[in-house]
N, C-alpha and C positions, 0 to 999 in steps of 0.2 A: 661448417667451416673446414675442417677439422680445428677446434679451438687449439689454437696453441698456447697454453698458460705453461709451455716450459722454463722459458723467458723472461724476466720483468720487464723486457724491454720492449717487451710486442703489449702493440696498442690492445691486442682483444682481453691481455693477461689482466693490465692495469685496469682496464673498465670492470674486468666480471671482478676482479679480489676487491678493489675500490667499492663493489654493490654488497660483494661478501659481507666485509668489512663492515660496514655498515649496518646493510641487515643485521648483524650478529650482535652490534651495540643498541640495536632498536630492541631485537628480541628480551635480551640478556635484563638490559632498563626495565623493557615492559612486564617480565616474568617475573622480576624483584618490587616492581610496584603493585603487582596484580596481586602477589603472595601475602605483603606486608598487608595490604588492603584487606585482603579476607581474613588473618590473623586479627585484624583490627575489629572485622567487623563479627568472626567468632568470639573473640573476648566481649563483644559486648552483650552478643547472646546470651554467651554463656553467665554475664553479670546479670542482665536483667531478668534470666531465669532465677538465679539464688535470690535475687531480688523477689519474685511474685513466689516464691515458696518461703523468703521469710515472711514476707506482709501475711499472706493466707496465715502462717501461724500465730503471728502476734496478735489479729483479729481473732483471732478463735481464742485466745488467752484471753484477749482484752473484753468478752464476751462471758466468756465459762469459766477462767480460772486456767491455771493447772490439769486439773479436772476435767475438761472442755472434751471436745468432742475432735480434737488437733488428732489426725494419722494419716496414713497413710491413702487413705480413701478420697478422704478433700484433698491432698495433694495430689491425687492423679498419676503419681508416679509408681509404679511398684517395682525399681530399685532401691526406694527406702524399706523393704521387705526382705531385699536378699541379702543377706550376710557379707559382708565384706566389699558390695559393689560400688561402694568409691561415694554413695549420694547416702549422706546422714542428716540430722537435723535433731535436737537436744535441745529439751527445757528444763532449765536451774534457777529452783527458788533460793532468792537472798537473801528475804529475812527473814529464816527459820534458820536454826541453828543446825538444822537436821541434812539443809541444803540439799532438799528432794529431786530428784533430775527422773525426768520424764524422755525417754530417746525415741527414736525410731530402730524397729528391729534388724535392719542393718549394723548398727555399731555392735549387736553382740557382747554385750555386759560393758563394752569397753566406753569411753570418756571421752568429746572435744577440750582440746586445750584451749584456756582460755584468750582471746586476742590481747585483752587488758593485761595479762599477763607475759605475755609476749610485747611490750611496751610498743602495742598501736595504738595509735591516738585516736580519740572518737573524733567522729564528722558533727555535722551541723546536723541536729534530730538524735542524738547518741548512737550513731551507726556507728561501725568499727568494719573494716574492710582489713582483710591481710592474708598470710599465708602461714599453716600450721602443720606437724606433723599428724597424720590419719594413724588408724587402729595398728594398720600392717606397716609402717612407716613411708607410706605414700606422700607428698606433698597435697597437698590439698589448701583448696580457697573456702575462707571463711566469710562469713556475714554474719553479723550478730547484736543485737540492739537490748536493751533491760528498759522496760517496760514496768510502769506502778500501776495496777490496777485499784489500788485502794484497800480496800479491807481484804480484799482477794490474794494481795501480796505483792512482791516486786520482783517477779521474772528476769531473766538473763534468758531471751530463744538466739540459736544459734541454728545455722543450716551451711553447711559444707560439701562441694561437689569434689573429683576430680577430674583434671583437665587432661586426663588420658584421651578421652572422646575426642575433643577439641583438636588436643596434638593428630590421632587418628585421620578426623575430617580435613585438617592444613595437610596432611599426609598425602591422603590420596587426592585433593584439589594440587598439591607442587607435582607429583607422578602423572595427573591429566593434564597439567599448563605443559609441562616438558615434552609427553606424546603429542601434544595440537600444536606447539611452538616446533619440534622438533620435524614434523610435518610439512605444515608453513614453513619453516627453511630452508628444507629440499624444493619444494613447490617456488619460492622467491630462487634459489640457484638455477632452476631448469629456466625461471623465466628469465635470469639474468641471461644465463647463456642463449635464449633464445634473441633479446634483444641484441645482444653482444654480436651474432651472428646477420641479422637483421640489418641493424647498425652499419657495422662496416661491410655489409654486399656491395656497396662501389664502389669502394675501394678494391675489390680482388676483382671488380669486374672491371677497374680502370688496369689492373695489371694484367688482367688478359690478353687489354687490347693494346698496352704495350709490349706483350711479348708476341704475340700478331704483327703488329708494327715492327718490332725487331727481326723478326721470321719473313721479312717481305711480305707477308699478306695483307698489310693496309698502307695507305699511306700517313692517315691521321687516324686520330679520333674521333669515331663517329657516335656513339651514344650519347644520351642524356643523360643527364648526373643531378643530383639533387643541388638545391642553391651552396651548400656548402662546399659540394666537391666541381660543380662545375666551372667556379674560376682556376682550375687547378689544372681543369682537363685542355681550356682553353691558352693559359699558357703555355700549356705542353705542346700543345700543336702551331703554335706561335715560335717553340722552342724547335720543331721540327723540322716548320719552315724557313727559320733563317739559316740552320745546319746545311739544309740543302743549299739556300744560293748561296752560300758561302762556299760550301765547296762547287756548287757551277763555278762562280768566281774564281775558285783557285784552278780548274780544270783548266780553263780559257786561257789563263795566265798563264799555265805551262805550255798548253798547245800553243800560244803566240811566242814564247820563248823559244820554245823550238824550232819555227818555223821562222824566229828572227836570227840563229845561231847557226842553222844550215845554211841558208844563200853567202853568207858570207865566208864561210868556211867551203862552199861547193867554189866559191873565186878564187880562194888562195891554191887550192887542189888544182885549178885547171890555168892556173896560172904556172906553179909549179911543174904541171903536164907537157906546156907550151917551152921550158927553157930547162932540158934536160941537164941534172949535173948532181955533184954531189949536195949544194945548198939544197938543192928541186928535191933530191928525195932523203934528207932531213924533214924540212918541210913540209912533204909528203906523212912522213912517218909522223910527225907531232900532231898534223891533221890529224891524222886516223885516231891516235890516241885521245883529242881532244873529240872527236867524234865519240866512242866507245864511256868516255865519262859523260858526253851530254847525254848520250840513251841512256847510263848507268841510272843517273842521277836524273832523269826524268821520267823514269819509268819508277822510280824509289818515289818520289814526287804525288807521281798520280797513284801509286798502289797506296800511299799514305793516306792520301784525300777520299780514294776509295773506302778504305778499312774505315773511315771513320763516317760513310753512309750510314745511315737508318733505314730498312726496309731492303736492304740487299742481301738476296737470300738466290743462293744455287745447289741445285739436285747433283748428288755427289755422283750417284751410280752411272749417269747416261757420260760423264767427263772421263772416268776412269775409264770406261770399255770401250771407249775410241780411240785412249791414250796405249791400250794394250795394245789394240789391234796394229794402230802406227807402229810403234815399239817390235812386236812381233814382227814387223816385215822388215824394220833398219836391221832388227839383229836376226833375220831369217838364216840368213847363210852363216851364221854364227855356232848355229842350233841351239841358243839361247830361247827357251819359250817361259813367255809371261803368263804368270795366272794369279788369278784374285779377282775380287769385287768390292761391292757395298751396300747395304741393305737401301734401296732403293728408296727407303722412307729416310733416309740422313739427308741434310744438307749442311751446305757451310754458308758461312754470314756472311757473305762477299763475292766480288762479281768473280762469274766464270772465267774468263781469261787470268785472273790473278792465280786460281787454282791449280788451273791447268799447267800453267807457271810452273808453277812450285813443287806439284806432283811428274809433271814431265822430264824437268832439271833432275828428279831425284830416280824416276826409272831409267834415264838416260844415265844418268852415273852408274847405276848400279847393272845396267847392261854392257856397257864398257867393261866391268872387272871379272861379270857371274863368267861360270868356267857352261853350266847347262841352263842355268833355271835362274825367276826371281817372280819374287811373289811378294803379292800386294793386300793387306788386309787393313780394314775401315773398323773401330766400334766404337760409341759414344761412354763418356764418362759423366758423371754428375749427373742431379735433375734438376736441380735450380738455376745452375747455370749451367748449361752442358759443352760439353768441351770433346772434341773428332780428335780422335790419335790413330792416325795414320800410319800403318807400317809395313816397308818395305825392305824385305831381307832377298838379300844375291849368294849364291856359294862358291865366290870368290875366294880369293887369300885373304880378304879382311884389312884391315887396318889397324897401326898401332896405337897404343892407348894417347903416347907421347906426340902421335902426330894430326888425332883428332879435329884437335882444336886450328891448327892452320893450317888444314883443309880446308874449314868454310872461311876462311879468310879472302876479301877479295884477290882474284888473278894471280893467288898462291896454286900451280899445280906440281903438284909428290913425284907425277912421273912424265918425263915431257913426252915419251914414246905414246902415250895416249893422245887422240888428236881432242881441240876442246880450248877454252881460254881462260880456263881458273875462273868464270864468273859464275858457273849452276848453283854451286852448294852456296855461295856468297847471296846469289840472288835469292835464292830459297830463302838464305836467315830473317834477309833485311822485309821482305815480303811478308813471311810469316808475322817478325815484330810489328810491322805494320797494323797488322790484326790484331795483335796480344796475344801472339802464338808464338811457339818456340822448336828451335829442331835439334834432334840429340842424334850421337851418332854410339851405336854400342855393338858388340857381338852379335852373329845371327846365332840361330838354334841350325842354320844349315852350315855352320863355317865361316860362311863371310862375315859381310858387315852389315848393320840394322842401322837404318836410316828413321828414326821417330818420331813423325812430325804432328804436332800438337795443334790447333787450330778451333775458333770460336765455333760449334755447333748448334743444331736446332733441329 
C-alpha cells in the first residue's frame, strides 16, 4: 500500500484494527479456555494419581495388616524415598491405644495431619479429600480412607502429594500457549495486512485512473473493477460524461451570445459612423465600452467553463519559452531581457490559451516597470494535490504595499503614462479563480515587484 493506519478514518486502518481487534479477542478467549482446560484436566491427573496410590495401599493393608508388604516399591514411585519431596503416604492404627503409624520415608519422623481433624467431611465409601499443611509447611492435597480389617485392626491410610509439579506443568503449558498464540498473532496481522492491501487494490487503482483523467491522459475509465467497485467506476464515467456536454453546452451558449451581441452592436457603430456629431461619438464611446465588457465577461465565461473541464491538461515549458521569446522582442529596444523556465515535466490543468493568458498579462506587466531584467520561475508544491507557483519578479520601482490590491482591480491603472487598459492583472485574478488559483503580488528579491501566481498542477 503503503498502509496507512495513521488515520481512523482511512478505510485500510478501520479493516486491519477491526481484524486486530478481533483476532486479539479470539486469541485472549481461546488461551483462557485452553489454560482453565488443562488446569482442569491436571487436577484430575493429579486426583486420580493420589487416588491409585491410596487404593494400592489400602489393598496391601486390607491383605497384610499394617505389617504388609505396603512401600515404596509397589508404589512405583521413588519420591516417597526422598526426604521432603512433597509425595507422602502414612498408615495409622485406631484401635490400639499405641496409634502405631507406618510412613513413607519421605515424611522424615514428621506426621500428616489429619482431614477429620481439619473438619472434612467424608465422601460416600469414607474417603476424605482436602487440603493440609506438609512437613515444611507446603500446602499439600490429601486423600485418606480408615479401613477395618478385622481382627487385623482399623487403619486410617492417608497419601498426600504436592501440587508444585502441577502448578510447574500449567506453568510452562501458559509460557508455550502465549509463544504459539503470540506467533499466530503476528502471522493473523501480516495476513490481515495483506488482505487489507489485496482488498482495496481497486480502489487505488480506480484513483490512478482518476488522476490520469484529471492529468488529461484518459478520457474515462477504462479498467475492470470487481462487481463491487464496478458500479462506482461506471458512474463516474457517466459523471464525466455529462460534465463535458454540459460544458459543450455552456461553450455554444457564449459563442452564440457573442456572435448575437456583435451584429447588433457593429449597427449601432456604423450608424453612428454614417451621422457625424457629438450624439455619434457618445455613442460610439458606449459601444466600445460595451464591446470591452462583452469580451470581459466572455472570455471570464469560457475560461470558467474551461477551468472546470476533466482531462485538460498543458505542458508548462514549451508556453513559457515562446512567451519569453515574444516578450524579449516587444521589450528588445528596452534592453529589458527575460529569462526563466520550467521543468518540462510540469503542467497545468487547463487549456493553453487560458495560460498563456495569464502568464503573458503578468510578463507584460512586469516588462513595462523592470528598469534591465525579469525572470520567470515554475516549481510544484504538494503531492496529493499538487499546486504550480509561478513567479515572476522585474527590478523595477516595485509597488506599494497600500496600493497592491487596486492594481488587479478591474480598469484601475496607478499610472496612466504606461500605455495598457487596467485589464492584465484583473484578467489574470478572475482567470486564475476560475481554476482555484490565486495571484499575490509581493516584493522581489531584485527590487521590484513579485508577481505569485498559484495554479492547479500535475
Amino acid at each position: 500500500m503503503p498502509l496507512s493506519f495513521v488515520s481512523i478514518r482511512s478505510i485500510a486502518a478501520r479493516l486491519f484494527l477491526t481484524a486486530a481487534a478481533m483476532s486479539s479477542v479470539v486469541l485472549i478467549v481461546a488461551s483462557i479456555l485452553l489454560t482453565a482446560y488443562y488446569r482442569s484436566e491436571a487436577d484430575e491427573v493429579f486426583e486420580r494419581r493420589l487416588d491409585v496410590y491410596l487404593r494400592a495401599i489400602v489393598a496391601d493393608v486390607s491383605e497384610s495388616g499394617q505389617e504388609g508388604r505396603t512401600g515404596p516399591g509397589q508404589l512405583g514411585d521413588p519420591q516417597f524415598e526422598l526426604p521432603g519431596s512433597g509425595w507422602y503416604w502414612q498408615i495409622t492404627r485406631l484401635d490400639d491405644k499405641s496409634h502405631d503409624i507406618k510412613a513413607s520415608r519421605s515424611l522424615f519422623a514428621n506426621t500428616l495431619p489429619k482431614l477429620s481433624d481439619l473438619g472434612v467431611a467424608a465422601e460416600v465409601g469414607g474417603f476424605r479429600r482436602g487440603y493440609g499443611p506438609g512437613p515444611d509447611g507446603r500446602r499439600l492435597r490429601i486423600v485418606e480412607r480408615v479401613i477395618d480389617v478385622g481382627d487385623l485392626g482399623i487403619y486410617l491410610v492417608q497419601v498426600a502429594g504436592s501440587g508444585e509439579e502441577m502448578e510447574e506443568q500449567i506453568a510452562r503449558f501458559r509460557f508455550a500457549l502465549i509463544v504459539a498464540f503470540a506467533a499466530l498473532a503476528i502471522a493473523l496481522a501480516i495476513g490481515a495486512a495483506f488482505q487489507v492491501r489485496f482488498g482495496l487494490r481497486p480502489l487505488r487503482q480506480l484513483q490512478r485512473e482518476l488522476a490520469s483523467i484529471r492529468g488529461g491522459e484518459r478520457e474515462r475509465i477504462m479498467d475492470a473493477y470487481p462487481s463491487e467497485v464496478a458500479p462506482l467506476a461506471e458512474e463516474l464515467n457517466l459523471l464525466i460524461g455529462a460534465n463535458r456536454d454540459i460544458l459543450e453546452r455552456a461553450r455554444t451558449q457564449v459563442g452564440n451570445l457573442a456572435h448575437a451581441l456583435k451584429t447588433p452592436l457593429s449597427v449601432i457603430v456604423n450608424e453612428a459612423d454614417s451621422a457625424p456629431g457629438q450624439l455619434a461619438g457618445k455613442v460610439q464611446e458606449q459601444a466600445q465600452i460595451m464591446r470591452d465588457q462583452i469580451s470581459f465577461y466572455l472570455d471570464r465565461a469560457r475560461a470558467a467553463a474551461r477551468g472546470g473541464a476533466l482531462g485538460a491538461a498543458t505542458q508548462i515549458a514549451p508556453s513559457i519559452e515562446a512567451l519569453l521569446r515574444a516578450f524579449s522582442k516587444i521589450y528588445g529596444d528596452k534592453g529589458v531581457i527575460f529569462s526563466g523556465g520550467a521543468d518540462p515535466r510540469l503542467r497545468f490543468l487547463g487549456e493553453r490559451q487560458d495560460l498563456e493568458e495569464m502568464i503573458g498579462n503578468l510578463l507584460d506587466n512586469a516588462g513595462k516597470w523592470a528598469k534591465s531584467q525579469v525572470t520567470i520561475d515554475v516549481c510544484v508544491e504538494g503531492a496529493s494535490r499538487p499546486t504550480l507557483r509561478v513567479t515572476i519578479d522585474d527590478d523595477g520601482p516595485g509597488l506599494a504595499t497600500h496600493l497592491r490590491a487596486a492594481a488587479t482591480q478591474r480598469g484601475r491603472r496607478l499610472d496612466e503614462t504606461k500605455p495598457g487598459s487596467g485589464l492584465g492583472l484583473s484578467i489574470v485574478v478572475d482567470l486564475a479563480a476560475a481554476y482555484g488559483g490565486s495571484l499575490q503580488l509581493d516584493d522581489s528579491p531584485s527590487g521590484g515587484l513579485r508577481a505569485e501566481l498559484r495554479l492547479p498542477g500535475f
